[in-house]
C-alpha positions as protocol buffer text, in pm:
chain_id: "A"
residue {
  index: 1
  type: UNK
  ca { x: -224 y: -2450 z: 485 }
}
residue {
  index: 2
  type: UNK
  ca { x: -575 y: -2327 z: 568 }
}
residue {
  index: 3
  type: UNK
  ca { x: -412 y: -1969 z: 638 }
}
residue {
  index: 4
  type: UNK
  ca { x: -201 y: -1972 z: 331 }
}
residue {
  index: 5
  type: UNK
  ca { x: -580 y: -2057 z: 101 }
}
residue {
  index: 6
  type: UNK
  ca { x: -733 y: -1806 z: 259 }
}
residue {
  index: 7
  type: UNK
  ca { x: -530 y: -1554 z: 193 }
}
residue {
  index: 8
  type: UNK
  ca { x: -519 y: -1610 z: -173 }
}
residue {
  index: 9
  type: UNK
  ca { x: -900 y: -1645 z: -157 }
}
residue {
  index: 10
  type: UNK
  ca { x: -983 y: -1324 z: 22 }
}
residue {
  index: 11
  type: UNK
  ca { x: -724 y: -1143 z: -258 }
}
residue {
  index: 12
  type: UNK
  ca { x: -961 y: -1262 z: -517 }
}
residue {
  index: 13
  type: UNK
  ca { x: -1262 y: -1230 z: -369 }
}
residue {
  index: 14
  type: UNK
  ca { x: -1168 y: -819 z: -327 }
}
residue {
  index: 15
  type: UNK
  ca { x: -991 y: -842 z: -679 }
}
residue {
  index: 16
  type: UNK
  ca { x: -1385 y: -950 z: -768 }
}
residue {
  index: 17
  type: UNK
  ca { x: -1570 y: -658 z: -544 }
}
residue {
  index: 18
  type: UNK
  ca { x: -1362 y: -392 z: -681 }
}
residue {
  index: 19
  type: UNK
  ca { x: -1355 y: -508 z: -1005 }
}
residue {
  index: 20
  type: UNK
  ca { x: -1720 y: -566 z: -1103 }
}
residue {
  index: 21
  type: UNK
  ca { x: -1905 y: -289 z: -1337 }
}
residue {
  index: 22
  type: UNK
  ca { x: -2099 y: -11 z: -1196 }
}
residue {
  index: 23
  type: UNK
  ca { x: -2477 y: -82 z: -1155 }
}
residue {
  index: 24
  type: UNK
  ca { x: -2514 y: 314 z: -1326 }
}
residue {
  index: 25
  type: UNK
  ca { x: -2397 y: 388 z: -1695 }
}
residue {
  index: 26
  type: UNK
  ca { x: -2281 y: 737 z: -1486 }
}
residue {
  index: 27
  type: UNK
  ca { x: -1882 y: 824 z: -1502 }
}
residue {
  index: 28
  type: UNK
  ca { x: -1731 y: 582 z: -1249 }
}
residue {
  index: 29
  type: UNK
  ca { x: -1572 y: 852 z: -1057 }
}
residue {
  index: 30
  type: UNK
  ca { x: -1904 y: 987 z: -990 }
}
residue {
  index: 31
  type: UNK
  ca { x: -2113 y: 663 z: -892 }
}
residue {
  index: 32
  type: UNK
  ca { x: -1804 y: 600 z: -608 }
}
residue {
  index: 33
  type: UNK
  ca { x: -1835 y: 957 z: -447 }
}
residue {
  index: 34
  type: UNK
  ca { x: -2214 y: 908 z: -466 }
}
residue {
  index: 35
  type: UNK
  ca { x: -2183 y: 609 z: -319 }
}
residue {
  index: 36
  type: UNK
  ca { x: -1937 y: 694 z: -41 }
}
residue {
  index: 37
  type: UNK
  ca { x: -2184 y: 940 z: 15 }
}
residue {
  index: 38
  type: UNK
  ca { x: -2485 y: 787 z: 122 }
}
residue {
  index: 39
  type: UNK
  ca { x: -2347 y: 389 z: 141 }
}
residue {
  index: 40
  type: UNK
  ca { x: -2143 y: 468 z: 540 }
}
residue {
  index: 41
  type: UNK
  ca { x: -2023 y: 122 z: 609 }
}
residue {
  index: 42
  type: UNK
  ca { x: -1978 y: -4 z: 255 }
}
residue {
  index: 43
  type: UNK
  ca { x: -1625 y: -165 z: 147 }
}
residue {
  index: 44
  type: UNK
  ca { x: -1397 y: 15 z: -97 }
}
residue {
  index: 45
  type: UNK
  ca { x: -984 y: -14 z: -229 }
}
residue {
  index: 46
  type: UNK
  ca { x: -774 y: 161 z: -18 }
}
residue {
  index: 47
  type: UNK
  ca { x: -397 y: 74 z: -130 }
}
residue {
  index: 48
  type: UNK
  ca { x: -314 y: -96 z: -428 }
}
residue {
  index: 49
  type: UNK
  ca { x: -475 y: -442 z: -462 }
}
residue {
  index: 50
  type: UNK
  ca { x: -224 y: -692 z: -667 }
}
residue {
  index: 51
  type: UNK
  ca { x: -23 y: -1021 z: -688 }
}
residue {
  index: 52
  type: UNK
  ca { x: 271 y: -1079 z: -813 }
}
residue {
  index: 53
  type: UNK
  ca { x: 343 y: -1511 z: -872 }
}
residue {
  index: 54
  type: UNK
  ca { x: 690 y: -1351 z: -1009 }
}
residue {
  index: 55
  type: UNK
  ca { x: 877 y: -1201 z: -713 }
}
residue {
  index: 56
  type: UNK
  ca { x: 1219 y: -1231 z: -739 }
}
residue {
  index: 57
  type: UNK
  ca { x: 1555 y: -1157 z: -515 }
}
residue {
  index: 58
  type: UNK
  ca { x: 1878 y: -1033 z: -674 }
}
residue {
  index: 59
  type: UNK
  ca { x: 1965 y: -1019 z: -297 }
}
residue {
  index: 60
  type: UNK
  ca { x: 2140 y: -1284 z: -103 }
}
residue {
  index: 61
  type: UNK
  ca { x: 1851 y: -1512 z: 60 }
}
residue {
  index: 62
  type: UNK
  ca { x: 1854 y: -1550 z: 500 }
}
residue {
  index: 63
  type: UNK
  ca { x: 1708 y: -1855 z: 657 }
}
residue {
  index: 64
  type: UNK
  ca { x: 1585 y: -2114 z: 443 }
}
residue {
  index: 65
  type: UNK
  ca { x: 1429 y: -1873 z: 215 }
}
residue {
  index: 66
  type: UNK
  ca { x: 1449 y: -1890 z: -155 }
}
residue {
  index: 67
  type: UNK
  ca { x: 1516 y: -1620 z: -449 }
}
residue {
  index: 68
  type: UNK
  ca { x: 1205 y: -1655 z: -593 }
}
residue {
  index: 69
  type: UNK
  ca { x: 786 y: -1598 z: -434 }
}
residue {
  index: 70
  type: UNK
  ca { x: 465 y: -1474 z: -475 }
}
residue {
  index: 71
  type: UNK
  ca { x: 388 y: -1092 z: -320 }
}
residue {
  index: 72
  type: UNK
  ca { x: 67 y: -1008 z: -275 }
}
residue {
  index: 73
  type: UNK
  ca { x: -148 y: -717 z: -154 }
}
residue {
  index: 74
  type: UNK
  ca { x: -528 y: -633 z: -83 }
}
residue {
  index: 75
  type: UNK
  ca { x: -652 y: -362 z: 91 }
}
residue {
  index: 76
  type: UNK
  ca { x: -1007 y: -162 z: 159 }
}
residue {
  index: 77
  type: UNK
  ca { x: -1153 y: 147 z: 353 }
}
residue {
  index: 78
  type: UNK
  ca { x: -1468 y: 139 z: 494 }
}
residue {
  index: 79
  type: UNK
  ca { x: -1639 y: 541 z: 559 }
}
residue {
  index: 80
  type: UNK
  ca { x: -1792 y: 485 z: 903 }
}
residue {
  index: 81
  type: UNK
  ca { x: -1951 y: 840 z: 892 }
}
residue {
  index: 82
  type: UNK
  ca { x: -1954 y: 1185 z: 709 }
}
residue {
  index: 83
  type: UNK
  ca { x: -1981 y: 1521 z: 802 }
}
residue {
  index: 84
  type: UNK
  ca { x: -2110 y: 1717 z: 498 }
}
residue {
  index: 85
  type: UNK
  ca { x: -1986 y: 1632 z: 152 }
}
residue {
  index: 86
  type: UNK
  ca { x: -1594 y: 1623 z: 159 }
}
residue {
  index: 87
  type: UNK
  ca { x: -1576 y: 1511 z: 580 }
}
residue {
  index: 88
  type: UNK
  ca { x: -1530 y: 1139 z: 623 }
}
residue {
  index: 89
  type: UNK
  ca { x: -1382 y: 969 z: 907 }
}
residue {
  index: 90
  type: UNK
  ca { x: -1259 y: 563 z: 786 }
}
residue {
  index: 91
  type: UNK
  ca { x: -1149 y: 256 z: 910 }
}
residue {
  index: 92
  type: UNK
  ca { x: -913 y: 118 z: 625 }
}
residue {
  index: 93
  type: UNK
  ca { x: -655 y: -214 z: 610 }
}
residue {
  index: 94
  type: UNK
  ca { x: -324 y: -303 z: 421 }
}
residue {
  index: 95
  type: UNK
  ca { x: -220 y: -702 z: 460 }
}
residue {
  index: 96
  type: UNK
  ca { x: 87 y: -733 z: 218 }
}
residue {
  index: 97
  type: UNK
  ca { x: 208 y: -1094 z: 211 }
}
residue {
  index: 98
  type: UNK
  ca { x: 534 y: -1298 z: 70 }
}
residue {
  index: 99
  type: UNK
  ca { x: 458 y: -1627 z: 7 }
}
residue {
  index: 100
  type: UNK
  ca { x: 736 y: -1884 z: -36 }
}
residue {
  index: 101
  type: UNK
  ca { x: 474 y: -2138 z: -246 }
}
residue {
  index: 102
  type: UNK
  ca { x: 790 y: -2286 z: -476 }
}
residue {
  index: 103
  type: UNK
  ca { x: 965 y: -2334 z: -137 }
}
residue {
  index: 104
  type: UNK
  ca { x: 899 y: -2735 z: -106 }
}
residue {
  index: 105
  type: UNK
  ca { x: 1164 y: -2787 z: 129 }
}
residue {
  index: 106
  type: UNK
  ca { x: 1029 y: -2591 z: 410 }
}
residue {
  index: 107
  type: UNK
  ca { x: 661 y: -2697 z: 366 }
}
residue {
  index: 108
  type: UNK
  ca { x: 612 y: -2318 z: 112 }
}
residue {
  index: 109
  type: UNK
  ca { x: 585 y: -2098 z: 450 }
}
residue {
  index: 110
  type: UNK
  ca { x: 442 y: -1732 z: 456 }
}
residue {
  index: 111
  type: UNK
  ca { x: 807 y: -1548 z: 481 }
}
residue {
  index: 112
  type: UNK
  ca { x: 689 y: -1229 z: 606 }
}
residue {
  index: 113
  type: UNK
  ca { x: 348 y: -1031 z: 648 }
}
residue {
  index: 114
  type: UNK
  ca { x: 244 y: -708 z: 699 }
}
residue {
  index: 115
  type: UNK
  ca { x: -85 y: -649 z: 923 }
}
residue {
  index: 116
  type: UNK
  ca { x: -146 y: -231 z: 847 }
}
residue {
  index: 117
  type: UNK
  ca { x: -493 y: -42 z: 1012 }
}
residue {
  index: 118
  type: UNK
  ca { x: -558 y: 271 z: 1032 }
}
residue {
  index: 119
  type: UNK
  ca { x: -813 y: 535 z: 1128 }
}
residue {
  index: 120
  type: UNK
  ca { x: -798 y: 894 z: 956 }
}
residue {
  index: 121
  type: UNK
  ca { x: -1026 y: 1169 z: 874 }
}
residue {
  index: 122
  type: UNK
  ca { x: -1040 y: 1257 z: 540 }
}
residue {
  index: 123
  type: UNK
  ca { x: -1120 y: 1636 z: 381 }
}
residue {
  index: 124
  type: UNK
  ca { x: -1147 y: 1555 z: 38 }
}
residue {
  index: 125
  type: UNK
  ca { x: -1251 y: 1790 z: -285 }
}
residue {
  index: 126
  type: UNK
  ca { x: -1075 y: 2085 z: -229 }
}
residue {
  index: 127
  type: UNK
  ca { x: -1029 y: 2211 z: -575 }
}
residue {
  index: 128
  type: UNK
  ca { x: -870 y: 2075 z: -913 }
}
residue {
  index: 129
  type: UNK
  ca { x: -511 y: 2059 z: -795 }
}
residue {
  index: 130
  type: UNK
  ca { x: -535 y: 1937 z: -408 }
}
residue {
  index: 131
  type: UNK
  ca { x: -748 y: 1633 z: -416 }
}
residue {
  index: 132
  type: UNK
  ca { x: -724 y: 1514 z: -8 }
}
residue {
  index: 133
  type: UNK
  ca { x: -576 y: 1589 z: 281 }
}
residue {
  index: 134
  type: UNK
  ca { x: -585 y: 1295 z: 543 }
}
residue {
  index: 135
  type: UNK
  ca { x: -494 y: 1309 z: 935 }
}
residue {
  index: 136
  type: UNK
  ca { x: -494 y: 960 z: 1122 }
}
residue {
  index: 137
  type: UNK
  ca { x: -361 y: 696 z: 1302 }
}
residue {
  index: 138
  type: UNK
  ca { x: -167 y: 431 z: 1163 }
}
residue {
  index: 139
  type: UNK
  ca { x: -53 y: 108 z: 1297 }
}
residue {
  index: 140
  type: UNK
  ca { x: 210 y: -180 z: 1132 }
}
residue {
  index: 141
  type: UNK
  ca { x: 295 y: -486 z: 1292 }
}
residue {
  index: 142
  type: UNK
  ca { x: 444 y: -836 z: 1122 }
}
residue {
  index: 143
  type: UNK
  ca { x: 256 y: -1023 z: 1402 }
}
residue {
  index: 144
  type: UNK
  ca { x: 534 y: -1220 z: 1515 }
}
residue {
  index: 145
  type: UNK
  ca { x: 737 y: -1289 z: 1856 }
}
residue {
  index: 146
  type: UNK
  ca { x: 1069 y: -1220 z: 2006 }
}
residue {
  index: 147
  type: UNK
  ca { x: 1332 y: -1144 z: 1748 }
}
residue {
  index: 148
  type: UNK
  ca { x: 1107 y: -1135 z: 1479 }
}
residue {
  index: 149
  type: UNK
  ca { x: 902 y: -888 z: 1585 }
}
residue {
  index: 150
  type: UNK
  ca { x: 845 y: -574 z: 1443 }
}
residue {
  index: 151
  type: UNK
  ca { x: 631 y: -304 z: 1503 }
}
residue {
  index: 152
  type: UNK
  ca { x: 582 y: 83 z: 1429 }
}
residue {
  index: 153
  type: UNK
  ca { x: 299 y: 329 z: 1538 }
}
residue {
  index: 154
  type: UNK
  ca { x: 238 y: 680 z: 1358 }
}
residue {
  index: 155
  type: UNK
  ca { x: 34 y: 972 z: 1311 }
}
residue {
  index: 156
  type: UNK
  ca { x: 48 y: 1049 z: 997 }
}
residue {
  index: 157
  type: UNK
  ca { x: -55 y: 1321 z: 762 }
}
residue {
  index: 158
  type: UNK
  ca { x: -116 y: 1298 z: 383 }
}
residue {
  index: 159
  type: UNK
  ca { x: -153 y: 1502 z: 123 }
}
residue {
  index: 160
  type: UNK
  ca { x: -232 y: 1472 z: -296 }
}
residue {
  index: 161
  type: UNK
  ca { x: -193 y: 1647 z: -564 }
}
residue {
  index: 162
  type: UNK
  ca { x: -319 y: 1579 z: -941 }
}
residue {
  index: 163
  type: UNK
  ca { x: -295 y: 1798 z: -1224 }
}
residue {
  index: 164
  type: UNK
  ca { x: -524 y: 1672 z: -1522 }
}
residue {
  index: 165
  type: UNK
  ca { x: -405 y: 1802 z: -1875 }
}
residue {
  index: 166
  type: UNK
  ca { x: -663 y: 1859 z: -2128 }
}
residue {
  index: 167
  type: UNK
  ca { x: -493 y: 1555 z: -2324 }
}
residue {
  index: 168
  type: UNK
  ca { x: -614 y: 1303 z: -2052 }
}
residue {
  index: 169
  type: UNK
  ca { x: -268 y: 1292 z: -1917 }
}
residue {
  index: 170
  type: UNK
  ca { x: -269 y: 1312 z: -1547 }
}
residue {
  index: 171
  type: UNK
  ca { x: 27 y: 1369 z: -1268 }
}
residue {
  index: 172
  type: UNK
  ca { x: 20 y: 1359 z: -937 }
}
residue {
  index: 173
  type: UNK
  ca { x: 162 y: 1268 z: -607 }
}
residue {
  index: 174
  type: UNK
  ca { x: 104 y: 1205 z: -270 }
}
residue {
  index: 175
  type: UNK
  ca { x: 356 y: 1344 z: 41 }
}
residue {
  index: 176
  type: UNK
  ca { x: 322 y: 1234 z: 382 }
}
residue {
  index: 177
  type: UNK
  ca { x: 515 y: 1272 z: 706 }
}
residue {
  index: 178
  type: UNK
  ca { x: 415 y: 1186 z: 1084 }
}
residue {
  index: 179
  type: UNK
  ca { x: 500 y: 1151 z: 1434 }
}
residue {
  index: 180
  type: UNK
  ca { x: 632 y: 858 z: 1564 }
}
residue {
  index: 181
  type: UNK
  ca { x: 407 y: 762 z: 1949 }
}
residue {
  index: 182
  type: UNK
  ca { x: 474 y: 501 z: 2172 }
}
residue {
  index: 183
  type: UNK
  ca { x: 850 y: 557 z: 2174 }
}
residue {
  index: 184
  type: UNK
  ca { x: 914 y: 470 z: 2539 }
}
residue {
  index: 185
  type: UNK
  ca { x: 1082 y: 143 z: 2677 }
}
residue {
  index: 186
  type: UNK
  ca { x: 725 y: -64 z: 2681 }
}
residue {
  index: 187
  type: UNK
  ca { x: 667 y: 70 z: 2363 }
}
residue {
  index: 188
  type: UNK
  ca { x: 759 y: -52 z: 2020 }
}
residue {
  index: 189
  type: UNK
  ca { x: 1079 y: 72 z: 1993 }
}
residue {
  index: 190
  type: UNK
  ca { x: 1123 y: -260 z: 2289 }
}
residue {
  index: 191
  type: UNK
  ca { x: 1181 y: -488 z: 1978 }
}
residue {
  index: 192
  type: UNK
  ca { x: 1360 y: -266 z: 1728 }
}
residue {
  index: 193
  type: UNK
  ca { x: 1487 y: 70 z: 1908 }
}
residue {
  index: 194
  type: UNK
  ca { x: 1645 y: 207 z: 1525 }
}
residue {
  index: 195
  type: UNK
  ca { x: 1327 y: 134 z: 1376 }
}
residue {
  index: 196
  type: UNK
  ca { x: 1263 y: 530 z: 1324 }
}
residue {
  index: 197
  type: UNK
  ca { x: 1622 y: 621 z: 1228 }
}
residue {
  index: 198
  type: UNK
  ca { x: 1564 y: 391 z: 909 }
}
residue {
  index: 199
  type: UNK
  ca { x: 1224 y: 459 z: 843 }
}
residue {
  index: 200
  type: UNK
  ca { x: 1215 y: 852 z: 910 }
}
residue {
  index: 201
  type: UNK
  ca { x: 968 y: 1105 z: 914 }
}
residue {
  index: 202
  type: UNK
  ca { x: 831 y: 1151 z: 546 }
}
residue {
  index: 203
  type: UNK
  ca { x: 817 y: 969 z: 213 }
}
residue {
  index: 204
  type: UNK
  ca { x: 680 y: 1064 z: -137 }
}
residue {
  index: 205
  type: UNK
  ca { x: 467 y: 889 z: -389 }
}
residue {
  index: 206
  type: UNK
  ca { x: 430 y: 1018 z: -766 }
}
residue {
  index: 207
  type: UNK
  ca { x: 264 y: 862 z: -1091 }
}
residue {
  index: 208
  type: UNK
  ca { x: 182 y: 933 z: -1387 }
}
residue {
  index: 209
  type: UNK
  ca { x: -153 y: 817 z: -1626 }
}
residue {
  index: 210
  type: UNK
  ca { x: -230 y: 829 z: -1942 }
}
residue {
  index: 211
  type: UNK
  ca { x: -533 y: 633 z: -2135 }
}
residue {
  index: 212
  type: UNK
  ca { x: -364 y: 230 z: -2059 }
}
residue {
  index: 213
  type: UNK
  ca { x: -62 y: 310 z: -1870 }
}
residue {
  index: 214
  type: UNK
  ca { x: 44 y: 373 z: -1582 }
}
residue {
  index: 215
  type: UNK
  ca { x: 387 y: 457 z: -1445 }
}
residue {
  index: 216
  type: UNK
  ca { x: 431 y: 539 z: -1038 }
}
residue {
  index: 217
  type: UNK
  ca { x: 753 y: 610 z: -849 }
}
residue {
  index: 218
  type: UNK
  ca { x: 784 y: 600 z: -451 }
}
residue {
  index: 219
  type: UNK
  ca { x: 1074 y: 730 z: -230 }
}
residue {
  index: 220
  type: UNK
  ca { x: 1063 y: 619 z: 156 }
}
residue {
  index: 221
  type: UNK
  ca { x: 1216 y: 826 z: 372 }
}
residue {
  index: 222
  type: UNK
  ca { x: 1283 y: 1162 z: 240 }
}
residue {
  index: 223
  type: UNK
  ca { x: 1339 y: 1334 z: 577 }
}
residue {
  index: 224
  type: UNK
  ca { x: 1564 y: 1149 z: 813 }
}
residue {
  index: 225
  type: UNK
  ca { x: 1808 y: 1150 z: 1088 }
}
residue {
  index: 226
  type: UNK
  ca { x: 2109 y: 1377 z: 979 }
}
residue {
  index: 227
  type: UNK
  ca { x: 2411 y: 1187 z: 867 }
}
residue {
  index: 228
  type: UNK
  ca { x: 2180 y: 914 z: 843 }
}
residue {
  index: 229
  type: UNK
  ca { x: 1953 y: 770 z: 529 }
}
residue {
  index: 230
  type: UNK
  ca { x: 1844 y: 442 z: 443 }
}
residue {
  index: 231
  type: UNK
  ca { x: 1636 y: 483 z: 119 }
}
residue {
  index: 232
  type: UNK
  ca { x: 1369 y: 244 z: -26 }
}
residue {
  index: 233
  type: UNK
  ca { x: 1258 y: 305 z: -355 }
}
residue {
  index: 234
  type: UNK
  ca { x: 1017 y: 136 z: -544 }
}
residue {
  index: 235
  type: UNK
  ca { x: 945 y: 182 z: -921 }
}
residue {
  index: 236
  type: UNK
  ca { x: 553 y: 0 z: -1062 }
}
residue {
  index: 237
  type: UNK
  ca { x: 404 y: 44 z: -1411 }
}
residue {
  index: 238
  type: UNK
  ca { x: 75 y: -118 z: -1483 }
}
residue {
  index: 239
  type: UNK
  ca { x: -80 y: -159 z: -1875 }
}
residue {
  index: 240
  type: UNK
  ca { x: -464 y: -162 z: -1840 }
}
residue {
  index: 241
  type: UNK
  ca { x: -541 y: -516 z: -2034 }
}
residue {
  index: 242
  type: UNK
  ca { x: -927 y: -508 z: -1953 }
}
residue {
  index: 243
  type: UNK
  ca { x: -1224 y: -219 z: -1759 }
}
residue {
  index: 244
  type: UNK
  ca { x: -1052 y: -393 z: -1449 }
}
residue {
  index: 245
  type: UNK
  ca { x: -772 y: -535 z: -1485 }
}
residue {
  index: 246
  type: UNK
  ca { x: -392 y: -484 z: -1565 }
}
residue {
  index: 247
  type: UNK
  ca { x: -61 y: -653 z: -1578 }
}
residue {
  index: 248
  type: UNK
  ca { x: 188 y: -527 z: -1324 }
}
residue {
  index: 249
  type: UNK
  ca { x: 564 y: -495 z: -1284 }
}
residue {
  index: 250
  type: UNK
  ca { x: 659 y: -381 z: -959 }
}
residue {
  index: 251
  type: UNK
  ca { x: 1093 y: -340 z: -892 }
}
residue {
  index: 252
  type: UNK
  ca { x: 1199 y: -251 z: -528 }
}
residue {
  index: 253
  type: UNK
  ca { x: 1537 y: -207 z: -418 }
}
residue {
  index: 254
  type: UNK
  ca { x: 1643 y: -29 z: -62 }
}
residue {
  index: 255
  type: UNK
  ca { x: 1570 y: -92 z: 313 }
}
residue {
  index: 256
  type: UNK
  ca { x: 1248 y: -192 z: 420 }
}
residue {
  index: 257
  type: UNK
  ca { x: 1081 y: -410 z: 194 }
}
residue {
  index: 258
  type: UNK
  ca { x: 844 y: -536 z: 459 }
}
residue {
  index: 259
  type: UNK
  ca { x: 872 y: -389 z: 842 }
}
residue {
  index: 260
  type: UNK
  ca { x: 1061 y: -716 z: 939 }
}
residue {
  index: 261
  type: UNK
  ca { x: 1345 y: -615 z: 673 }
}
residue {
  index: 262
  type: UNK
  ca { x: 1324 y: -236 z: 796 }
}
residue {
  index: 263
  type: UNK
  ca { x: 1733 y: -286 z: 838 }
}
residue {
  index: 264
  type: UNK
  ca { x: 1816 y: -526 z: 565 }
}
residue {
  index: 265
  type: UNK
  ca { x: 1877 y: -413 z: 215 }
}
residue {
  index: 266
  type: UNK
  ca { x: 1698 y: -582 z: -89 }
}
residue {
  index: 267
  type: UNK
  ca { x: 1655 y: -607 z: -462 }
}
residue {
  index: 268
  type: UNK
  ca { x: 1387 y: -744 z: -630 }
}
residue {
  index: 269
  type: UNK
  ca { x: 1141 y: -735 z: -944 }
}
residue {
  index: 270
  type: UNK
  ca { x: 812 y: -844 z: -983 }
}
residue {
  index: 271
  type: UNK
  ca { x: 553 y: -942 z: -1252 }
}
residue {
  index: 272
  type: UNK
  ca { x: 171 y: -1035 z: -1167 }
}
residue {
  index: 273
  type: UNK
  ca { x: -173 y: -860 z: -1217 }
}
residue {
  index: 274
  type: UNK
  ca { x: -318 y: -547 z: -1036 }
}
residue {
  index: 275
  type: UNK
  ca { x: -683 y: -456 z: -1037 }
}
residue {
  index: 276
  type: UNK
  ca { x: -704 y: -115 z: -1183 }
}
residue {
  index: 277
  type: UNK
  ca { x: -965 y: 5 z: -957 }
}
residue {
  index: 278
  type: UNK
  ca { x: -1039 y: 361 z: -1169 }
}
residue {
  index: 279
  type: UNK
  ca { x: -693 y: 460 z: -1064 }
}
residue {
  index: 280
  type: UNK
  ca { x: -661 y: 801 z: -1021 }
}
residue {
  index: 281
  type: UNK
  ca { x: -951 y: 868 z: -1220 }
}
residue {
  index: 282
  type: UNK
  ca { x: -1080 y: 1157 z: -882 }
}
């Protein structure tokens, strides 16, 4: 119980960090690269920071699970140092949790968590059109034993793109692809030797903004094993309600949900709240 509060108290408490005004009455895109600048060690979003109390299955149920549970995700980055302007080298973590809180039979267990750091380099500010290009290590575990475990290592490359029309509507998209390491038989391929085949060896992001709306689109893989593909897709569109805050509809349907259900297929829609952390606004 004390595992399950805090993880619903440290997603608000970062839902409250990110979301609180800028000291400056500068552009907000400029007070955050001023700050990542010259504040090394400070803590900022990384991945999208939501919950979702409405996360539903279409898809049969395993275990004792039920159809219906909360999702929820916060993540941050931390610069740890800079060389020049656009050089940063950061520390950054994803947990993404489903919670099983209407589950009273089974005492409303945590179904399945994700546990993602990572360590990358980031060259960012290139020009108008290629926004970041980020080289690092990547790690994703469920932090379970025996059967249940699950684990993937990568080094990954990524890459954005944003195109800002003189209407204030901007589109953009992020590719990345990577190399999977510690393949061998004490590696963690040990507890799920397909792991790779389903996950691949690129995916692609794209969204679209425009004043209070947000619509984003994400493919996972796009480059796999031939005579072998797997898809996940997942489909999100966020309406800004306050500075900080919007509502959220998230619908994901393919393999690979979470890293435990790399090799099951699901179906599922959710509705919660996303902080809107300046989304794409640099």
């Amino acid at each position: 119980m004390m595992i399950k509060r805090f993880g619903i108290l440290a997603l608000s408490a970062l839902m409250y960090v990110f979301g609180k005004e800028p000291d400056s009455q500068q552009p907000t895109t400029q007070v955050f690269n001023q700050q990542l600048s010259s504040h090394l060690g400070s803590l900022y979003a990384h991945e999208p920071i939501y919950i979702l109390p409405y996360y539903h299955s279409f898809s049969p149920t395993y275990d004792k699970n039920i159809a219906t549970e909360t999702k929820f995700q916060f993540s941050f980055r931390i610069p740890m140092f800079a060389v020049g302007e656009h050089n940063k080298f950061f520390f950054a973590y994803t947990q993404t949790a489903f919670f099983q809180n209407y589950n009273k039979l089974d005492s409303r267990p945590f179904r399945d968590t994700d546990y993602a750091p990572e360590l990358y380099w980031s060259y960012d500010g290139i020009n108008d059109i290629v926004r970041f290009v980020q080289f690092g290590y990547k790690h994703v575990s469920n932090g379970e034993r025996a059967l249940r475990s699950r684990t993937q290592n990568q080094l990954l490359l990524r890459v954005r793109l944003q195109y800002d029309t003189p209407w204030g509507l901007k589109v953009g998209g992020i590719a990345r692809t990577w190399l999977w390491i510690g393949l061998d038989n004490d590696g963690f391929l040990h507890d799920n030797p397909d792991l790779t085949r389903y996950r691949g060896y690129a995916d692609i992001f794209l969204y679209c903004k425009y004043d209070n709306h947000l619509f984003e689109f994400k493919a996972s893989p796009i480059v796999s094993d031939i005579g072998f593909w797997k898809p996940h897709f997942e489909v999100g569109y966020t309406y800004r309600l306050t500075k900080n805050l919007g509502i959220y509809a998230q619908y994901s349907n393919g393999y690979g949900d979470n890293i435990y259900e790399y090799n099951i297929h699901s179906n599922r829609l959710g509705i919660g709240f996303r902080l809107w952390q300046s989304v794409y606004d640099n």
